[in-house]
C-alpha positions as CSV (number, residue, x, y, z in Angstrom):
1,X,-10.6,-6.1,14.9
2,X,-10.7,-5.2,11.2
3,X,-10.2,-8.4,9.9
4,X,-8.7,-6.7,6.4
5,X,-7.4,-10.4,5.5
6,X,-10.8,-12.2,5.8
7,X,-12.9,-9.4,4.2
8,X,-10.2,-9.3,1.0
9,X,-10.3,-12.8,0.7
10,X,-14.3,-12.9,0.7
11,X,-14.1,-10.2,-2.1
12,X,-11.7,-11.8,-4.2
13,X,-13.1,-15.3,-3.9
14,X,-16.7,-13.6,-5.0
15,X,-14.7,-12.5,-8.4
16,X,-13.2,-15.6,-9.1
17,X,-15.4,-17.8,-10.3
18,X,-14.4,-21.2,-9.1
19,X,-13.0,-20.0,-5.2
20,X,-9.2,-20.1,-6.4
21,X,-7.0,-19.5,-3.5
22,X,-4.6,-18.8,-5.6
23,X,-6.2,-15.6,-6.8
24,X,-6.7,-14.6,-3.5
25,X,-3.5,-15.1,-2.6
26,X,-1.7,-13.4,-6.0
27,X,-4.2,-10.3,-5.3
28,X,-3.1,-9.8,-1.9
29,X,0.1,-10.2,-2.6
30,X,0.3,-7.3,-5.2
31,X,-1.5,-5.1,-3.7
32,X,0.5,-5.1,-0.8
33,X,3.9,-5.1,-3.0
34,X,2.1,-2.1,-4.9
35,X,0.5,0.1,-2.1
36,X,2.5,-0.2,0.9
37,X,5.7,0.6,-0.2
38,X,7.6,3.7,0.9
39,X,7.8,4.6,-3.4
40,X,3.9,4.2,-3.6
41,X,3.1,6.1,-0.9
42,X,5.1,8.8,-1.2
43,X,5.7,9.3,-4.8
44,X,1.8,11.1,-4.6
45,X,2.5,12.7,-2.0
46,X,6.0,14.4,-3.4
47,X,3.9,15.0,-7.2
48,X,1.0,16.8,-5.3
49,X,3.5,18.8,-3.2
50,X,6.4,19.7,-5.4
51,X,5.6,18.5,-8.7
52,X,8.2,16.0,-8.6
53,X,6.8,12.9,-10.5
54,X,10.6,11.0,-10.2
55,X,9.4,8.7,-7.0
56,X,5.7,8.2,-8.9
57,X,7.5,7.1,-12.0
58,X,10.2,4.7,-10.2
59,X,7.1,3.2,-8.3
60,X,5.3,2.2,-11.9
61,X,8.6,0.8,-13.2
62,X,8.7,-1.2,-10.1
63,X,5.3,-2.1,-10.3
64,X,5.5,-3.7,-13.5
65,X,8.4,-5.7,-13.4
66,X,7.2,-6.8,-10.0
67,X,3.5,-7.6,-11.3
68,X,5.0,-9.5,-14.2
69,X,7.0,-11.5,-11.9
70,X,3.8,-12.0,-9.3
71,X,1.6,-13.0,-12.3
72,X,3.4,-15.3,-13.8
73,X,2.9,-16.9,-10.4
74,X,-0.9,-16.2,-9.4
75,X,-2.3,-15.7,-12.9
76,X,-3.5,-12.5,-14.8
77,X,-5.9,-11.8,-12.3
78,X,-3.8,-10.0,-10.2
79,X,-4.6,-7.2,-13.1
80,X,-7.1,-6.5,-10.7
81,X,-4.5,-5.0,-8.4
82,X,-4.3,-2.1,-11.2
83,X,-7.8,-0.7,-10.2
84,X,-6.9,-0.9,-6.1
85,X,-3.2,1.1,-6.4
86,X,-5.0,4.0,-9.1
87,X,-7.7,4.4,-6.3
88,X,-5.3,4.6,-3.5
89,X,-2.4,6.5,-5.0
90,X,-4.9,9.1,-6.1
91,X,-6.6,9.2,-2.7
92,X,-2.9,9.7,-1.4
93,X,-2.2,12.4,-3.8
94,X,-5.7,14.5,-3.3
95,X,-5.3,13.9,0.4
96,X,-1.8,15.7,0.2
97,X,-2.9,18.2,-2.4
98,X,-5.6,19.2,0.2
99,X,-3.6,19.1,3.8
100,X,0.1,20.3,2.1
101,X,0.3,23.1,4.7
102,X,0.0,20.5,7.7
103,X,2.5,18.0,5.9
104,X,6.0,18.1,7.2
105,X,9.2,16.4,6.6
106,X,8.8,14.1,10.5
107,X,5.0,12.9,9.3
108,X,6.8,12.0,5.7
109,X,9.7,10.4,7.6
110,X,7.5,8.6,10.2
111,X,5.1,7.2,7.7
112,X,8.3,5.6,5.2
113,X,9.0,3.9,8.2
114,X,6.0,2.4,9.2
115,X,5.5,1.2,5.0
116,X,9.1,-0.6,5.0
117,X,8.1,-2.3,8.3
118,X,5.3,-3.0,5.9
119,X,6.9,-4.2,3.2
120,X,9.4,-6.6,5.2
121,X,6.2,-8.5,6.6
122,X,4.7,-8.9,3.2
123,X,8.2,-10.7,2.5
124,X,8.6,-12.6,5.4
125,X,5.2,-13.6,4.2
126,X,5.9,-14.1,0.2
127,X,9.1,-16.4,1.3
128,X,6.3,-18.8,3.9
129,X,8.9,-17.5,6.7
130,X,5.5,-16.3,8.8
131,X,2.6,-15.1,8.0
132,X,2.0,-12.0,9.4
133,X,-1.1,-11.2,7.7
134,X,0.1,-7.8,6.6
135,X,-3.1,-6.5,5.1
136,X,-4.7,-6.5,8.8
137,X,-1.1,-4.0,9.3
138,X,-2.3,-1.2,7.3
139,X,-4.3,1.0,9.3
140,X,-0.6,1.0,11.1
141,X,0.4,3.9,8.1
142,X,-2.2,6.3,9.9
143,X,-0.7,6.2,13.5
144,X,1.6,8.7,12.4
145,X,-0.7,10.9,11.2
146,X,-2.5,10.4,14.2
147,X,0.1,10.8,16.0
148,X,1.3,14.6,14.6
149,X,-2.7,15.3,14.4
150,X,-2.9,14.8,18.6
151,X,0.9,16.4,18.9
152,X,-0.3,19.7,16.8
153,X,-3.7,20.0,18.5
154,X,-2.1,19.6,22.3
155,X,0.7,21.9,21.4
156,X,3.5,19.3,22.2
């Protein structure tokens, strides 16, 4: 419907130069290990509520000993990655700056589930056990805000 997979493999392919798959591959690949993970997602989301940077912090640590690992695979182009998780941690993190008083701890809950789901396709994928083309997955991490939007407004 989407088709996330085909449209971030069209985008990287226009940045590298020569069509490397492999670039295309390594990019996927780390943004998916850096944006979809419970940490990632919900370290902004703790800083903009409580001021607790702990989870954002653990996620960067992660990060780079997981992009050092995945570049020494792919290539440095998967530097790239670094300009994709600013813009969507700090779109988490003004998102739940602006909505804290409709946050709550099921919606936090409910969406760590949905990004470990997440992150166990990206490793089926990573390992070549099946390819579950995770980046066409992610609109999956706004069902449950959908979901406590349409509970809240129908008074469920």
């Amino acid at each position: 419907m989407l088709r996330l997979d085909q449209r971030m493999e069209h985008a990287t392919k226009r940045v590298s130069r020569n069509g490397n798959s492999r670039l295309t591959e390594g990019i996927t690949t780390s943004v998916l290990f850096c944006c979809v993970g419970t940490l990632s997602m919900m370290g902004p989301v703790l800083a903009a509520l409580k001021g607790d940077n702990t989870y954002l912090m653990t996620a960067a640590t992660l990060n780079l000993v997981t992009m050092i690992v995945v570049a020494s695979s792919y290539g440095f182009g998967v530097s790239l990655t670094a300009l994709v998780v600013f813009a969507w941690q700090g779109g988490i993190y003004g998102i739940a700056k602006l909505s804290a008083g409709f946050i709550s701890e099921a919606l936090i809950s409910e969406v760590s589930i949905v990004g470990g789901v997440l992150i166990a396709a990206a490793g089926l994928g990573v390992m070549h056990i099946k390819d579950c083309k995770t980046i066409n997955l992610l609109p999956a991490l706004f069902m449950p805000m959908l979901y406590f939007l349409a509970k809240n407004l129908l008074g469920m």
